[in-house]
N, C-alpha and C positions, 0 to 999 in steps of 0.2 A: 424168254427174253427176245427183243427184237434182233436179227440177225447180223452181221457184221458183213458186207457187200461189197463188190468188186463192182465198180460202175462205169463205162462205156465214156469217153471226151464228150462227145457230143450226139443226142438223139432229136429228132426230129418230131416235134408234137400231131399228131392224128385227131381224126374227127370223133369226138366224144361219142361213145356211144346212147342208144334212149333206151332208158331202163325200163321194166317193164312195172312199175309202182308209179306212183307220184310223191309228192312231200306227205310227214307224219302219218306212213304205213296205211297209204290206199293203195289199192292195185288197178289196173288199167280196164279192169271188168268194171271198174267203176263203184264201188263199193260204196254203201255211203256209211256216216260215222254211225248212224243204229243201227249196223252189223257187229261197228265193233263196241257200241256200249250193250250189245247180248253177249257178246262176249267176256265182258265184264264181269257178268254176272257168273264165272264158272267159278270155283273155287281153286284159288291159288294156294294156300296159306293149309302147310301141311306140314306133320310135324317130320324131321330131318332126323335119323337116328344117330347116335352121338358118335359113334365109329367113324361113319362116312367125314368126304371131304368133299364138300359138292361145291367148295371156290377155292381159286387162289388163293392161300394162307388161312387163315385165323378168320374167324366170322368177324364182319366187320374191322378191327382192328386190325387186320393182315399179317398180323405176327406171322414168320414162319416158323410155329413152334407147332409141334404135336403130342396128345396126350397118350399115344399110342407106344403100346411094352409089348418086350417079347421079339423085336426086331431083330434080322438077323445082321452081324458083324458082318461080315462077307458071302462070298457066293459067286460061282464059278461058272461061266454061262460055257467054259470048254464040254464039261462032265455033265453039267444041268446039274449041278449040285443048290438046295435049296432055291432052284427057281422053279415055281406053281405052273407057271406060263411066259408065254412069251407070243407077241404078236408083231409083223410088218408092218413097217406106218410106210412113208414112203423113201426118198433118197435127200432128203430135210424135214427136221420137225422144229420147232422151237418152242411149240406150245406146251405149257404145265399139263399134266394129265389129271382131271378130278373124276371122284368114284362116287357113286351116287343111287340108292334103290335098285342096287345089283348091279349097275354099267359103267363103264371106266369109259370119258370121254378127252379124246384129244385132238388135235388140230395138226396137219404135216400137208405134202403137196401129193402131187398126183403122180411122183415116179411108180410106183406100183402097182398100178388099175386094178380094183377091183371090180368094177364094170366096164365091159369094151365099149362102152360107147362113148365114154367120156376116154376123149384121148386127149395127150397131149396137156400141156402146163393149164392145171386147177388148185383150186384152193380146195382144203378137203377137211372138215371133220368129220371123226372115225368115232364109232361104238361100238366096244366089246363087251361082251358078258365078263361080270367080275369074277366069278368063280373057277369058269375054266380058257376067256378069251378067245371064247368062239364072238367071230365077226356077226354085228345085230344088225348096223345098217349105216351111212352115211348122207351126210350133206357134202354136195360136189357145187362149186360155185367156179363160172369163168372169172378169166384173169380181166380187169380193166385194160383196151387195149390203146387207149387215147396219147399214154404215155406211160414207157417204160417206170419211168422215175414212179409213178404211182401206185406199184404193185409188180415188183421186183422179180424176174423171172423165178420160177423154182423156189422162192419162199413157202409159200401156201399160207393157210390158215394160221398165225402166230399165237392170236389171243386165247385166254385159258378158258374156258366155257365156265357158267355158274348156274348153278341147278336148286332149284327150289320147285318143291312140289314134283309135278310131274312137267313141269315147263324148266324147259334151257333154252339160259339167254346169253348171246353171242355177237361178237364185233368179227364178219367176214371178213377175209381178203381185200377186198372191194371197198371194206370200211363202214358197211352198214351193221346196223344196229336188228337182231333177228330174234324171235322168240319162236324154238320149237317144240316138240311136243317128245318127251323125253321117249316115248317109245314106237317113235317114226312113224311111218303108215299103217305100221303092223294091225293099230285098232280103227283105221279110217282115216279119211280126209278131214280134219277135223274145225279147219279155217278159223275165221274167216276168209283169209287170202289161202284162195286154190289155183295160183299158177306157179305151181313147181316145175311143169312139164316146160314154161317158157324161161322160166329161171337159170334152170340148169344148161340152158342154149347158150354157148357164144350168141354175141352179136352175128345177123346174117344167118343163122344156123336155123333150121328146124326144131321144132319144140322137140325134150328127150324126155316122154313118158314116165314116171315113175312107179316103180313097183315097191314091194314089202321089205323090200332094202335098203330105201330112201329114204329121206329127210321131209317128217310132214314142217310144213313153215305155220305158225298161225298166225305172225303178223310183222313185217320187214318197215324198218325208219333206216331214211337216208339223211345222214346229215352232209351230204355234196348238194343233193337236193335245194334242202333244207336252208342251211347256209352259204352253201359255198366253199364248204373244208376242201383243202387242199392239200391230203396226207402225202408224205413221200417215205419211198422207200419201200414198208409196209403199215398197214393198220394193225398196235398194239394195244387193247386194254381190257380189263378185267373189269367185267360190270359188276358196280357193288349195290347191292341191295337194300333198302330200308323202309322196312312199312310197305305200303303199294307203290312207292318208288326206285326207278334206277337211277343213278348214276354214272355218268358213261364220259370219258376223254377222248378228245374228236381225233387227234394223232396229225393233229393242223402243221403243217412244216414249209420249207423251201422248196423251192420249183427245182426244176430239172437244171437250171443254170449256178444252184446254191447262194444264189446272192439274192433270191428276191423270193420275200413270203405272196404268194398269190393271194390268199384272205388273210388279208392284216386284221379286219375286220371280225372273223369268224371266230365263236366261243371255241374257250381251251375245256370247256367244263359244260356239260349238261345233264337235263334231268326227265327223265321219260315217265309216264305212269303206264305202268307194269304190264295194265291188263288191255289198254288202247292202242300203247303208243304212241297217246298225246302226249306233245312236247308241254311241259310245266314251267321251264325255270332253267335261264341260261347266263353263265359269270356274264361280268361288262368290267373284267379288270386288262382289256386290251392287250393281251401279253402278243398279239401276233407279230406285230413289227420287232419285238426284241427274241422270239426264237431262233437259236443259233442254227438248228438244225429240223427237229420235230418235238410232237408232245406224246412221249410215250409211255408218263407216269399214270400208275390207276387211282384212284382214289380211296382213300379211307375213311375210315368214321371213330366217333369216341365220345365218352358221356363226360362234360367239364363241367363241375358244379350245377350241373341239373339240367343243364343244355346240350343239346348233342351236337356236336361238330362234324364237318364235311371234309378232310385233311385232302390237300392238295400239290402235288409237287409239279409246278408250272415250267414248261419247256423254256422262260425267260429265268429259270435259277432263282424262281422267289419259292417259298413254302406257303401256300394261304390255308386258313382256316375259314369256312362260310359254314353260318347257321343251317342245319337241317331244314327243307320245308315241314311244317306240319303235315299231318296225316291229311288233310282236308283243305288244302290252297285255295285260295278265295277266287272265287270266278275272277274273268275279265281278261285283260292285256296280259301275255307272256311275262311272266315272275322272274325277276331280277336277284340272282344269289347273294345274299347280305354275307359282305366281308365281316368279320369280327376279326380278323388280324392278318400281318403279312410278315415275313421275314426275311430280305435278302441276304441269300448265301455269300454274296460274294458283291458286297456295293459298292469296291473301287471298280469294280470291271466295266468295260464300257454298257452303256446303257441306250444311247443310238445308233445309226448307221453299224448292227452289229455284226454285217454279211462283209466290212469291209474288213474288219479282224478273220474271215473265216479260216485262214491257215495261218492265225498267228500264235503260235502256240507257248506265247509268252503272254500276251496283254489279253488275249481273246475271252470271249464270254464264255458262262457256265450254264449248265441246263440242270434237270431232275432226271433219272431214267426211274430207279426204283420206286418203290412205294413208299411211302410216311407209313412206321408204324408207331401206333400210339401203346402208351402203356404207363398208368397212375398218374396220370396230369404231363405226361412228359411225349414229344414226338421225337422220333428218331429216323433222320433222312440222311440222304448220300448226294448231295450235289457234286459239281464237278464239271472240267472241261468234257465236251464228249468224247466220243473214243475215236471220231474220223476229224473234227474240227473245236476248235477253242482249246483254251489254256489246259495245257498235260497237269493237271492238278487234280483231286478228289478229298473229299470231308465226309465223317460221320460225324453227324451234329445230334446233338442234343438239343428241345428245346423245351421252354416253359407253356405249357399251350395253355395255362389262365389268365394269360396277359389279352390286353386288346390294342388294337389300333397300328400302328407299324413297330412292330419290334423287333427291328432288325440292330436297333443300341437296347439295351438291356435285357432281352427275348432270346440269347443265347446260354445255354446251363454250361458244356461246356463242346468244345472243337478236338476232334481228331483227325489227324490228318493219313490218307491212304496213300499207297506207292502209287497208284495211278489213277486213269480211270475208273468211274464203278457203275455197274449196271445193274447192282443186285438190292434187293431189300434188306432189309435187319432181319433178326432172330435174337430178338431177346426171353431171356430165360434164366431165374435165379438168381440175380443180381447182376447178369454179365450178356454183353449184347457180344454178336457173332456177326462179321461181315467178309463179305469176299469182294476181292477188286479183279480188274481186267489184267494186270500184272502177274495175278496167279498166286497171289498168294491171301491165306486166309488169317483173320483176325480178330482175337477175344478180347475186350477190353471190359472196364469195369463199369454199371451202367450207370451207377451214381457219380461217378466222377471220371470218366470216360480213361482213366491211368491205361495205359499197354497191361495186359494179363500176358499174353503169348502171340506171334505170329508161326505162320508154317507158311512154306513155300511149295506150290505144287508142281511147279514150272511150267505151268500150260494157263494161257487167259482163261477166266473162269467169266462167262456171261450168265449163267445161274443165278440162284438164291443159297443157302445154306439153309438145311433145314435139321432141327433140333428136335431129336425124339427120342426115345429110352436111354437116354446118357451118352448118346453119339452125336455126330454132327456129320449131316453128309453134305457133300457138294462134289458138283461134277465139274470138267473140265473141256476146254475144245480140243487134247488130246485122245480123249475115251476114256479117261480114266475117273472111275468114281472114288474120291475119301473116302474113309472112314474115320475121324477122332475121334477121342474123347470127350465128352464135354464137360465142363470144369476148369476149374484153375490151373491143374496140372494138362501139361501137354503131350498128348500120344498119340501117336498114329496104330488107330487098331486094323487096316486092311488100306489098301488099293485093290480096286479090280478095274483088271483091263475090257473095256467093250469093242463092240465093232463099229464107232463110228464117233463123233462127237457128240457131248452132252451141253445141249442149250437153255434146259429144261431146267426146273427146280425139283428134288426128289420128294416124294410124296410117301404120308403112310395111313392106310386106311385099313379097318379089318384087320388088324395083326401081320397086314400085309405091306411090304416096301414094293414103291412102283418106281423105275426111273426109266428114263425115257429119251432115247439115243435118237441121232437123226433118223437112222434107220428102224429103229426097234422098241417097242413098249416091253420091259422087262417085268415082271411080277413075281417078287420074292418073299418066300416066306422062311421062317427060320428050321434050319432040318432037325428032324424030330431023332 
């Protein structure tokens, strides 16, 4: 989850730095696009074994549910009771950790060093061996130094990495859109794009050589470039995958003064092909002028009476649905994402000039944090004021996702309303959805008619997910503390364990194995024998 920041009155904008790419993944060696349609030709498209978790939630649909038995209730990181492993991320983490053809990948900052040359605030995704979390290799990326607001001291890497095939694909720090090569340099430089050596440099700096511990890049999109995005804070999203396309949310927000969107203009939503990093197809639903804050929802997908849907939860508090491209988009001008429906969360709330409500925490606008998860014709999302500005309010809505056109009057199934903010996705599972809010406290309600089943209080904000797997329900907390319920109608608490640091993470289960994942620490627990 995107992190919760302490920010400065006032900072002073600097000279952007020149990246070392240009627009839709060329590099400065000048690369021309028949390098990267040979690239093309490699083979992507490989089969994922059913254990692993190589995204964010649930394929496609982003459920956080897992089919994974055998998990352990607790576990005691004093004694190393039932933990496999255990690895250092750095002194923040917020990224989901996904497991994937043996490698557990996560994203954290650079308190840490694992190499001295990179010192000093980086963005960092980390790769461990899944079996025993021995360190394989990372990608180290400078901080944006043009403007604080842009890439947050000491956050790092937020977004969750997504792994298909032997290629992981990744939203940096910095906001770019990155395809690597799941098993670093160790088999070669594999490119087309071979300037890692200047990548990994601050601006000003000397190229830092890479070695067989590094991060091979095969091909980097900028959407600041590109567009013009102007993320604050940090860059969040989970690229979803479909066919030889991504999908990717730009993390478009407020300038450093919070009153003023810099790209009003710039897509909340775009679409890459997989294996180029040509740009294919970007929203034109303008949401830039109405975000309250940033766009830091990922996208989902789901099959509606024979169509497949693109689910979207827009930084202006609407929910959209746009038609999947097909496998094969017809040459010519940039492709425009076809709405097939829209639903505002919250339509009395103001709708323009909405930087001028930003601390009003009565009339002020709603955003989207979590994901839309879809499930039997139905989405299920968590709008709400945000958790630093707009209306102290939050919903778990249900909606009708066979409807078209604006259904924001009859396109609601039914409304529940949370203690506060929420930054988390669903987990639904068995007839009953599972959600956590920023309050701290967690909540099962019924999926068909959203009735209260039970709440628990953890008494610590909870910026996670909840994640539902062998009849538990876990979710972490910003005290250190990980749940354990029951899952079901009856309500239990089967364990607390205390960690050493805060959990911002969504807990994961892969391989008979539970990973959760502290600012400080990758935890890997399996159940004791």
């Amino acid at each position: 989850m995107v992190p919760r920041l302490r920010e400065p009155a006032k900072v002073r904008n600097g000279t952007p730095p020149s990246p070392p790419y240009t627009k839709r993944g060329r590099t400065t060696a000048g690369r021309s696009r028949r390098s990267l349609a040979l690239f093309a030709t490699l083979a992507f498209a490989s089969a994922v074994p059913a254990a692993d978790q190589p995204q964010w939630g649930q394929r496609h649909s982003r459920n956080q549910v897992s089919e994974e038995t055998g998990l352990p209730e607790d576990f005691d990181p004093a004694t190393g009771r039932s933990i496999k492993w255990k690895a250092r991320l750095g002194t923040q983490s917020y990224s989901t950790p996904v497991i994937a053809r043996g490698k557990v990948l996560i994203g954290a900052n650079n308190g840490a060093p694992r190499d001295p040359r990179h010192k000093g605030d980086r963005g960092v995704l980390m790769c461990f061996d899944e079996q025993d979390g021995a360190f394989r290799w990372q990608l180290v990326v400078p901080k944006r130094s043009e403007d604080i607001y842009l890439d947050w001291p000491n956050t790092g890497i937020c977004s969750p990495a997504t792994v298909e095939g032997e290629r992981v694909y990744l939203v940096n720090n910095r906001g770019e859109v990155m395809c690597l090569d799941l098993n670093g340099l160790t088999n070669g430089n594999d490119g087309p794009y071979r300037d890692e050596a200047r990548h990994a440099a601050p601006e000003g700096s000397p190229p830092i050589e890479p070695g067989l511990a590094d991060a091979d890049i095969l091909w980097i999109f900028d959407p600041a470039a590109e567009f013009g995005v102007h993320q604050h804070d940090a860059a969040h999203g989970s690229v979803l995958i479909h066919g030889p396309h991504l999908y990717v949310n730009t993390s478009n927000g407020v300038d450093n003064t919070h009153r003023k969107i810099r790209a009003p203009e710039a897509p909340s939503l775009f679409v890459l092909d997989k294996a180029t990093a040509k740009l294919l197809a970007r929203d034109e639903e303008r949401m830039g002028p109405r975000i309250i804050h940033s766009t830091w929802a990922s996208p989902s997908l789901g099959e509606v009476h024979g169509r497949t849907l693109v689910f979207f939860g827009g930084g202006d508090g609407v929910c959209y649905a746009f038609a999947a491209l097909s496998e094969t988009p017809a040459a010519g001008p940039l492709a425009r994402l076809k709405r097939l429906w829209r639903f505002d969360c919250d339509p009395a709330a103001p709708k323009e000039n909405v930087h001028d409500f930003q601390d009003n925490r009565r009339e002020g606008p709603v955003n989207i944090t979590g994901m839309p998860v879809f499930q039997k014709d139905r989405v299920y999302v968590t709008p709400g004021g945000d958790v630093w500005h707009g209306r102290r309010v939050a919903w778990l809505k249900c909606l009708n996702a066979t409807k078209e056109g604006d259904i924001t009057q009859g396109g609601e199934v039914w409304s529940y309303p949370l203690k506060s903010h929420c930054l988390s996705t669903p987990a639904v599972h068995e007839g009953l959805v599972y959600i956590a809010d920023d309050a701290g406290w967690v909540h099962c309600v019924e999926a068909e008619t959203g009735k209260p089943v039970w709440t628990q209080e953890t008494r610590s904000e909870i910026w996670g997910s909840t994640l539902v797997a062998d009849g538990k329900v876990y979710v972490g907390t910003q005290r250190g503390q990980l749940w354990v319920l029951a899952a079901g109608r009856e309500k239990k608490v089967l364990a607390t364990v205390e960690l050493d640091s805060a959990i911002s993470a969504t807990p994961v289960a892969a391989n008979g194995v539970l990973y959760v994942a502290t600012h400080r620490t990758l935890y890997a627990v399996r159940k004791a024998e």
